[in-house]
C-alpha positions as CSV (number, residue, x, y, z in Angstrom):
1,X,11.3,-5.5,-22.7
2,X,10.9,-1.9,-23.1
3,X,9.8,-0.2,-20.2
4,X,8.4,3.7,-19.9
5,X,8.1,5.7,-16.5
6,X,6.2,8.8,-16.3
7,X,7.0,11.3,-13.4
8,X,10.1,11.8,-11.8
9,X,9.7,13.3,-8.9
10,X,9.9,12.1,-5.2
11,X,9.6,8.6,-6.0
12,X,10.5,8.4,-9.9
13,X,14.3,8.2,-9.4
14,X,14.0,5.4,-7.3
15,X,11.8,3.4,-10.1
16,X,14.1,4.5,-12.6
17,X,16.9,2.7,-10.4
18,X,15.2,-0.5,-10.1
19,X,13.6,-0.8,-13.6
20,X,17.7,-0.5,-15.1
21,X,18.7,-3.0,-12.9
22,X,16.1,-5.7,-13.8
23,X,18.0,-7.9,-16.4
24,X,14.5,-8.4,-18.9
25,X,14.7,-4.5,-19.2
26,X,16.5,-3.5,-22.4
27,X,15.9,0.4,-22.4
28,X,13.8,2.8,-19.6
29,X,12.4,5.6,-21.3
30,X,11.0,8.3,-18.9
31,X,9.1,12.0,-19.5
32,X,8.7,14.5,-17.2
33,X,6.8,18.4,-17.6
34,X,9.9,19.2,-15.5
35,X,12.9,19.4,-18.1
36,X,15.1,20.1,-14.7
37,X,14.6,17.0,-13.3
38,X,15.0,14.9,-16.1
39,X,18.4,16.4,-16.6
40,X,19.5,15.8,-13.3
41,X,18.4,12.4,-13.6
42,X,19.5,11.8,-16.8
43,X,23.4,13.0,-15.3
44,X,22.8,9.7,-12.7
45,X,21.7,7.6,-15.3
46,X,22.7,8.6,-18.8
47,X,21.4,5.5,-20.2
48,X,17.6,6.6,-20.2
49,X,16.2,7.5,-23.1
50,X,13.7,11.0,-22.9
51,X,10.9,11.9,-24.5
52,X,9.2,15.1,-25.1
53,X,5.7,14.3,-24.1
54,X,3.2,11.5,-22.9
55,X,1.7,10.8,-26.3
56,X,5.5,10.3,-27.6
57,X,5.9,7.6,-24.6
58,X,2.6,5.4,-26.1
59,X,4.5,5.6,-29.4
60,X,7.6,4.7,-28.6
61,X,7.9,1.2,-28.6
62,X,7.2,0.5,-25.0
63,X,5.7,-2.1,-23.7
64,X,5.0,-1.3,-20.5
65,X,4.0,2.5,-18.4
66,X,5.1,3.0,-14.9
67,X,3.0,5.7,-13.9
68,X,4.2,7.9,-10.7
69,X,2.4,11.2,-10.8
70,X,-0.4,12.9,-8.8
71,X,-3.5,10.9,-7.7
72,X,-5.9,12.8,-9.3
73,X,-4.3,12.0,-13.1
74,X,-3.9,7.7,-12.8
75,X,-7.0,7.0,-14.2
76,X,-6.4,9.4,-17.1
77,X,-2.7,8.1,-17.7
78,X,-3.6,4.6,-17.0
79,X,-6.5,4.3,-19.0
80,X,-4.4,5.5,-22.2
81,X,-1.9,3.5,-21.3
82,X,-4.3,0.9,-21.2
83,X,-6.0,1.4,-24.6
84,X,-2.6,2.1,-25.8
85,X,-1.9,-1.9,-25.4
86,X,0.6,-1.4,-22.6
87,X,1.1,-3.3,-19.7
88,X,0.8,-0.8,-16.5
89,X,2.1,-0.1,-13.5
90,X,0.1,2.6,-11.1
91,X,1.6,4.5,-7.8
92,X,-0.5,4.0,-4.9
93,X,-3.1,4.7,-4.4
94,X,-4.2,3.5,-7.2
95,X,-7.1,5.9,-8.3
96,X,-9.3,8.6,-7.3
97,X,-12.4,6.3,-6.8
98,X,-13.9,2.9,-6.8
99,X,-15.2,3.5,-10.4
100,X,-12.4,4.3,-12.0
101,X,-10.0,1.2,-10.6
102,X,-12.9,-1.2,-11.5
103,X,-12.8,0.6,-14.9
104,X,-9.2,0.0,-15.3
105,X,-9.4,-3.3,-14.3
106,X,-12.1,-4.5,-16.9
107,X,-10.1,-2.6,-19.6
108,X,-6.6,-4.7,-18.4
109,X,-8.9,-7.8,-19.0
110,X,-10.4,-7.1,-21.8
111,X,-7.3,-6.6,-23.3
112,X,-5.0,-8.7,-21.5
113,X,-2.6,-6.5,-20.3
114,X,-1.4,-6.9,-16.5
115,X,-2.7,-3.8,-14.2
116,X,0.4,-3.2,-11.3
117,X,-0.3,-1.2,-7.8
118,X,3.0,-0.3,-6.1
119,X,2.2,-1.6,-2.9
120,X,5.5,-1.6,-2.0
121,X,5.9,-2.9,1.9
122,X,4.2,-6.3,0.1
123,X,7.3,-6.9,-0.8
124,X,9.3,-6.4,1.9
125,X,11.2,-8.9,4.2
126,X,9.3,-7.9,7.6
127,X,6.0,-8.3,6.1
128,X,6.3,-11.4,4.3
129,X,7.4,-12.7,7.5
130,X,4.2,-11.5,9.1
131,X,2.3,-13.1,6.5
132,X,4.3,-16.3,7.0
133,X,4.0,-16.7,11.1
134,X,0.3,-15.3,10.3
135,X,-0.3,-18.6,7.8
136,X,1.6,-20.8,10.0
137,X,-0.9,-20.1,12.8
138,X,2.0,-18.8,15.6
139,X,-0.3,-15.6,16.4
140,X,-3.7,-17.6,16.5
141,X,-6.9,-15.8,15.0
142,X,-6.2,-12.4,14.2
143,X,-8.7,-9.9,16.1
144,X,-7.4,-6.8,15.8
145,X,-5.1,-4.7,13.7
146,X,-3.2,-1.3,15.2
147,X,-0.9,0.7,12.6
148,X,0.6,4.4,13.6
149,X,2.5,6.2,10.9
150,X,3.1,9.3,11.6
151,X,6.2,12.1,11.2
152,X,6.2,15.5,10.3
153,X,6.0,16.4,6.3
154,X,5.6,16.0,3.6
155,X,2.3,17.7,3.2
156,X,0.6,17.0,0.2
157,X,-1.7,19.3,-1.8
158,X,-4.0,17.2,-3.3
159,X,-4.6,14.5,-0.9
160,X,-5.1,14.4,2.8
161,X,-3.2,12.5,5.3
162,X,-5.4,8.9,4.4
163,X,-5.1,9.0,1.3
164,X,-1.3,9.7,1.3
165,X,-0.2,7.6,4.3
166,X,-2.9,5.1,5.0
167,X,-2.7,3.0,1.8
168,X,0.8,1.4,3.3
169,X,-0.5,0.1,6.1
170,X,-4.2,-0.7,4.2
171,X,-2.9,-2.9,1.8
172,X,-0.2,-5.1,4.8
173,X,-3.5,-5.5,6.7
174,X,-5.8,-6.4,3.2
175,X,-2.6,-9.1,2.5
176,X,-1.8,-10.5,6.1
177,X,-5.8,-11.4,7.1
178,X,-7.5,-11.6,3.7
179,X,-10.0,-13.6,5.6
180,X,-11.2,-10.9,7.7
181,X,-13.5,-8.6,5.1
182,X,-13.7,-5.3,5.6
183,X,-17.4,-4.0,6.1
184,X,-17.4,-1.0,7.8
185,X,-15.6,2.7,7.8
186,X,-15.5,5.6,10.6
187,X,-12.9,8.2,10.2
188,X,-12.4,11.3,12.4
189,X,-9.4,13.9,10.9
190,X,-8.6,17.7,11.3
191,X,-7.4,20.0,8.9
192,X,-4.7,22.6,10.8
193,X,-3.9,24.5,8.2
194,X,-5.6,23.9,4.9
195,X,-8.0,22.1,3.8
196,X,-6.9,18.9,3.8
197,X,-6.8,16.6,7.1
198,X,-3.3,16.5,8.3
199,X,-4.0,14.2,11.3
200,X,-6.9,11.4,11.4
201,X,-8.0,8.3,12.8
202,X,-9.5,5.5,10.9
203,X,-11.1,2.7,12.5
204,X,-11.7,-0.6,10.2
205,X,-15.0,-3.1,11.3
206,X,-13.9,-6.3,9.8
207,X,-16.0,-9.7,9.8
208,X,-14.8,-12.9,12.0
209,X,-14.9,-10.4,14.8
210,X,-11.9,-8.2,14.1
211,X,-11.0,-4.5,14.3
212,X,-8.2,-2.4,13.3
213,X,-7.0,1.2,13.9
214,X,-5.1,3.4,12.1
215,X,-3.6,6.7,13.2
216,X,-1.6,8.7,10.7
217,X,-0.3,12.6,11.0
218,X,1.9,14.8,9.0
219,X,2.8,16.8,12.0
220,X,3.9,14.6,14.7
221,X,7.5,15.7,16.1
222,X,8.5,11.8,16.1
223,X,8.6,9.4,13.5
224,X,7.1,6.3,14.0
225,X,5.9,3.3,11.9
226,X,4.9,0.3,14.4
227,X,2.2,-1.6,13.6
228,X,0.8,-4.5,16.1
229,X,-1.3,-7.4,14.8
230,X,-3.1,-9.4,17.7
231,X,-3.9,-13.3,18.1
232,X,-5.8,-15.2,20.3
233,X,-2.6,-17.2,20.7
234,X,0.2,-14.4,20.5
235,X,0.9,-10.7,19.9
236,X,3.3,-9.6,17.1
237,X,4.6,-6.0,17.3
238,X,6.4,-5.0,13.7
239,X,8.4,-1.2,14.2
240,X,9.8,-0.3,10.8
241,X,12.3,2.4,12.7
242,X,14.2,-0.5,14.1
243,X,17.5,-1.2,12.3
244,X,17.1,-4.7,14.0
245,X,14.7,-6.9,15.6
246,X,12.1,-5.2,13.8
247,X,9.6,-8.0,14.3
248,X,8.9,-9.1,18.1
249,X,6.0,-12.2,18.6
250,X,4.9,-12.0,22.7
251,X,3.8,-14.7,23.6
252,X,0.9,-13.7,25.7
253,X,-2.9,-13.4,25.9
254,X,-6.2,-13.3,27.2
255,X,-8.4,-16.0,28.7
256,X,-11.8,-15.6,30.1
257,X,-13.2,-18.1,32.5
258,X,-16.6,-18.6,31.6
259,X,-17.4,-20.8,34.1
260,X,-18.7,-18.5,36.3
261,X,-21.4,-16.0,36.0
262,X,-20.8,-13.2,33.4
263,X,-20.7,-10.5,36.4
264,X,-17.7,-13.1,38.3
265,X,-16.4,-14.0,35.3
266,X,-12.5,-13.8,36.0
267,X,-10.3,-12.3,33.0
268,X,-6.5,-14.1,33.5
269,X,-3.4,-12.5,31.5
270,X,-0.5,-15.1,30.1
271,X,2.6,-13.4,30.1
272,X,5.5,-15.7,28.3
273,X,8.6,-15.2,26.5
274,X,9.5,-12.7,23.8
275,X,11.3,-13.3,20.7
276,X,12.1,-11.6,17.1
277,X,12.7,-14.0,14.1
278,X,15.2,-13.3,11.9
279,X,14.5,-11.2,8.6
280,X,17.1,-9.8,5.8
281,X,16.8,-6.9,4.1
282,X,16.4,-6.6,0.5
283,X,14.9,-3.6,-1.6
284,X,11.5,-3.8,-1.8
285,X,10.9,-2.1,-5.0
286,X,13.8,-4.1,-7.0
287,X,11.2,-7.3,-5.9
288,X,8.0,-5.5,-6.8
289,X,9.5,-4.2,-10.2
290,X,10.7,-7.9,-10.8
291,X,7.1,-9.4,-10.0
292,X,5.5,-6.8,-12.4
293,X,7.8,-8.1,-15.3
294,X,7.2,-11.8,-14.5
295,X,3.6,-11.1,-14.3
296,X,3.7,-10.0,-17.6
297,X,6.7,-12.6,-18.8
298,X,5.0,-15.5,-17.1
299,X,1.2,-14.3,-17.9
300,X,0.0,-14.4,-14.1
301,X,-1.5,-12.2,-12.0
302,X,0.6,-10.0,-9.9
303,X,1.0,-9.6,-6.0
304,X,-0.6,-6.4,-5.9
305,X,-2.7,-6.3,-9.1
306,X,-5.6,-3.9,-9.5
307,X,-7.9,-5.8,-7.6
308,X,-5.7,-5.3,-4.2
309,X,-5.6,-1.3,-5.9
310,X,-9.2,-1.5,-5.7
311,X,-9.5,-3.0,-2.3
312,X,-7.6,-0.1,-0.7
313,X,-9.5,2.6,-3.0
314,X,-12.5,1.8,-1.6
315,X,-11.4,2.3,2.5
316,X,-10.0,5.4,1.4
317,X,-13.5,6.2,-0.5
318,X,-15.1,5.2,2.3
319,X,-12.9,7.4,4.5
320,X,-13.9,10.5,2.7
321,X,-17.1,10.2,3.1
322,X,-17.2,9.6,7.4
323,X,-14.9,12.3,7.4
324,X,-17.7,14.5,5.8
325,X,-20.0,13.1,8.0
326,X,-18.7,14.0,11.6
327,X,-16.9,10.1,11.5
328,X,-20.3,8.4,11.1
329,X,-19.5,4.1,10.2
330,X,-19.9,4.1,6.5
331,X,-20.7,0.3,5.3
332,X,-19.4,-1.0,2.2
333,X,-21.1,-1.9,-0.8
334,X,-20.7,-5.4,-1.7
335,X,-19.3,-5.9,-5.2
């Protein structure tokens, strides 16, 4: 397979790595409007064919697009892509709105093709071991979800801080606790220093009585990523700083006794061991670029396929518009 990557900035190098590495990838084509940086990419990897502009990528004889530029073009670079016949691969997040990632998921269908969302912490060791104590029941019913992810930079000009940090932590919550749905959106945010929101809070109503919180910042002093997933049966605290022991389960809770009256009723705390599970460390992105060329190898749906895209576009959507409204719950539409 022939493979074609479109954008080479912060994160294109890094695709470019991965897709060379994979063994079904014969040759990685790549065009960029900067000529700089596909010449200092091209001295790290002399091996990449370049072309001079996006229309001579859907001609070459590709047969899929890794697309890795602004937000606001996906839909415009995927759909072509798309109609072009090629299998594609979009950067989180995955579109602008709902309507354009349902749109370029009927046209993957229609044709056939397999639509890709980089969700790329899906694919890494901690997570999948989340999702494994999570299916084994060790944490109990999940009833809430707490993320922070917050450092100072990189400011971004077209997006604010939800759309450019929340879709991480989004798409672990959509694939650890697919059973709880979200239904409801309020987001509170302020914009410091142009107009886009550099800090927020986004609070997530989800049915089978579960809520999650996420706070995300480009200006915090600190770097933190620490997310904490809580059970009726135990606590699980996952911080992505740690070299080690980046997954902790508690083994503690919360029991009412209902026997009494609802005024007397008694809350009792269990307070047991604490222990962190062994996990091994393998790059995330060489996995995810492996899963989109055995979705397409294989004919099978991907991981993170437009559908899980779509999921997180529409939080984000949903997002915009409570932050317009003072943080008023925004419900989402069923589809």
């Amino acid at each position: 397979m022939n493979v074609g990557i479109i954008g080479l900035g912060y994160w294109g190098p890094n695709l470019v790595r991965n897709f060379l590495s994979q063994k079904n990838i014969d040759q990685v084509f790549v065009f960029d409007q900067n000529t700089k940086r596909v010449q200092a990419i091209k001295q790290n990897f002399p091996k990449l064919i370049h072309v001079n502009s996006f229309n001579d990528l859907m001609a070459s004889n590709v047969d899929a697009i890794v697309i890795a530029t602004p937000v606001g073009t996906h839909f415009k670079l995927a759909k072509k892509s798309l109609e072009a016949g090629k299998h594609t691969w979009v950067e989180k997040p995955m579109t602008s709105t709902s309507k354009e990632a349902i749109d370029l998921i009927n046209l993957a269908e229609s044709k056939n093709l397999k639509l890709f969302v980089d969700h790329t912490y899906l694919y890494t060791d901690p997570i999948k071991k989340m999702k494994e104590l999570i299916e084994k029941d060790e944490l109990g019913d999940v009833n809430y979800f707490d993320s922070v992810r917050i450092n100072l930079g990189l400011f971004q000009h077209d997006v604010n801080v939800i759309w450019d940090l929340a879709p991480h932590d989004l798409s672990i919550m959509n694939y650890l606790i697919p059973n709880k749905k979200v239904v409801a959106v309020s987001a509170n945010g302020i914009a410091n220093y142009y107009d886009q929101e550099n800090i927020a809070h986004l609070s997530i109503y989800c049915d089978n009585n579960c809520f999650a919180h996420f706070h995300v910042n480009w200006t915090s002093p600190v770097k933190i990523r620490r997310m904490i997933v809580g059970g009726m049966k135990k606590m699980l605290v996952f911080n992505d700083m740690e070299n080690f022991e980046k997954i902790k389960i508690y083994d503690c809770g919360v029991r009412m006794n209902t026997d009494k009256d609802i005024h007397e009723a008694l809350v009792q705390y269990r307070i047991g061991d604490m222990y962190s599970p062994k996990v091994t460390q393998t790059e995330a992105l060489s996995l995810a670029a492996k899963e989109f060329i055995d979705s397409i190898i294989e004919d099978k749906i991907p991981l993170t396929s437009g559908v899980d895209g779509l999921n997180v576009v529409r939080i984000l959507e949903a997002s915009e518009k409570s932050l317009a409204r003072g943080g008023s719950v925004i419900y989402l539409e069923k589809i």
